[in-house]
C-alpha positions in Angstrom: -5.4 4.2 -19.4 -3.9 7.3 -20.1 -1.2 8.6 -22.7 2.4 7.7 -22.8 2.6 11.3 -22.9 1.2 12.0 -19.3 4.4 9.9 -17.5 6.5 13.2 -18.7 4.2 15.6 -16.0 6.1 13.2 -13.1 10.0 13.3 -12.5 11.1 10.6 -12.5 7.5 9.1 -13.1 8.6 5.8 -11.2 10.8 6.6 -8.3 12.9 4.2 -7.6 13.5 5.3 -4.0 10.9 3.0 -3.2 12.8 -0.2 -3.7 10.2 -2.1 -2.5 7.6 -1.4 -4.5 5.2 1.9 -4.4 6.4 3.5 -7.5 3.0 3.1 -9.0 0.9 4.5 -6.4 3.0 7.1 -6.0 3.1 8.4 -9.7 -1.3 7.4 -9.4 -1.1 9.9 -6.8 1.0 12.6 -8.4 -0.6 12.7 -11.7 -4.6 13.1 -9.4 -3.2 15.5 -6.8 -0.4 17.6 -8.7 -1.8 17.5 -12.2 -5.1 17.0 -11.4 -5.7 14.0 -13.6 -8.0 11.3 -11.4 -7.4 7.6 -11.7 -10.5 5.9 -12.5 -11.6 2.5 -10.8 -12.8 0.0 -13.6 -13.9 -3.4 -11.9 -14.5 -5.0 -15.2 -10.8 -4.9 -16.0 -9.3 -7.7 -16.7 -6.0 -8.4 -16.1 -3.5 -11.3 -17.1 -0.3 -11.8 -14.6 2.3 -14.6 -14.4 2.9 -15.2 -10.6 6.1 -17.0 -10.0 6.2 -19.2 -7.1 7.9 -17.7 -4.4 5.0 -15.0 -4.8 2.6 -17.1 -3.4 3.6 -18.0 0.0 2.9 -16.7 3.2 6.1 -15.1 4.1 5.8 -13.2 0.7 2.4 -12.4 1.2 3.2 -11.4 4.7 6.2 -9.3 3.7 4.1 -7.8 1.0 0.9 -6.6 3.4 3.0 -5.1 5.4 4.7 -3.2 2.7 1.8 -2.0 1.3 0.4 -0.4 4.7 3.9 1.2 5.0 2.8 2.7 1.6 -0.4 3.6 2.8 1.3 6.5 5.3 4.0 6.7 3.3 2.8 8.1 0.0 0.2 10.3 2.3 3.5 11.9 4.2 5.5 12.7 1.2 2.1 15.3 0.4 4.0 17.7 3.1 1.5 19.7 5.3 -1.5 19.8 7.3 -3.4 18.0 5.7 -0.9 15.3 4.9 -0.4 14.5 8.7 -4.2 14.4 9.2 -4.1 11.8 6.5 -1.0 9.9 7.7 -3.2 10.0 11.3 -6.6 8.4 10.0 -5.0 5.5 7.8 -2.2 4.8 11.3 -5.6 4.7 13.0 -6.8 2.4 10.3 -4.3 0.2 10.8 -5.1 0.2 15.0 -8.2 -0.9 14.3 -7.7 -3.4 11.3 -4.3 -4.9 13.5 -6.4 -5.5 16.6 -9.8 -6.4 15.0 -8.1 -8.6 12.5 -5.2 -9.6 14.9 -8.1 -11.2 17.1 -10.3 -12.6 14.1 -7.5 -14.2 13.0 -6.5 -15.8 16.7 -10.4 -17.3 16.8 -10.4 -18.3 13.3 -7.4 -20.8 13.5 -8.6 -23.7 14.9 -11.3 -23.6 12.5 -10.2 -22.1 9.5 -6.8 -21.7 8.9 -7.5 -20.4 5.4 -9.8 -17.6 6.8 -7.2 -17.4 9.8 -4.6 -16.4 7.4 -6.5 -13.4 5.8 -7.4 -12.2 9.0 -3.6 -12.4 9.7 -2.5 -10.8 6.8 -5.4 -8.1 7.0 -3.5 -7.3 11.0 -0.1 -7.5 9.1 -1.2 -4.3 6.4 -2.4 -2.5 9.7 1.1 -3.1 11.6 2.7 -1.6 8.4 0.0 1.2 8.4 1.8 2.2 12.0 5.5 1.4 11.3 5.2 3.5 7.6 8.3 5.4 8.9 10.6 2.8 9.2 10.7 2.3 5.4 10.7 6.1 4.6 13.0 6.1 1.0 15.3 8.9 1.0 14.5 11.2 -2.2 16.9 12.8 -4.4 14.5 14.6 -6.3 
């Protein structure tokens, strides 16, 4: 938690270039790098959500994954510089390994789990996104 107050340090503080979702992690990552205010992991959180239907099947899941590897890159490239593209590198080789490794988990998995099958499958579908980040690139105004 933080103060209402600290949403004022981002312009806008949820960018809604993102249209698909990102706005979030992208304000997370502009308050820790910018304004040097860290986001702090609390795994004893609880958290209360109404999902509607559509949001659990596998195409959304699927479209979803993917989106969220795209993210991945994406949030790392909008950093600018060096070190950015060293970042963007790593996670696109991230998402090599986790779209072949899980890709092939998945594949053996299937005709005996189809439940672990899928989250092999979606696991391979966040590393696809992981390399095709720059097809989803928002255009900024800002």
């Amino acid at each position: 938690m933080f103060a209402r107050a600290t949403l004022t340090l981002v312009e806008p503080p949820f960018d809604t270039s993102f249209n698909a979702g990102g706005e979030d992690v992208w304000l997370f990552r502009q308050l820790d790098d910018v304004h040097h205010i860290p986001m702090i992991w609390c795994p004893g959180a609880l958290v209360h959500e109404l999902v509607p239907p559509h949001r659990a099947s596998i195409d959304f899941l699927r479209q979803r994954r993917f989106s969220d590897g795209q993210l991945r890159c994406l949030v790392e490239s909008d950093a600018g510089g060096i070190k950015a593209a060293g970042r963007v590198a790593l996670w696109m080789a991230i998402g090599v390994a986790q779209l072949v490794i899980f890709g092939i988990a998945s594949l053996i998995c299937h005709p005996v789990s189809k439940a672990h099958a899928v989250r092999y499958h979606l696991a391979a579908v966040g590393g696809a996104g992981k390399l095709l980040w720059w097809r989803r690139k928002p255009r900024r105004t800002v």
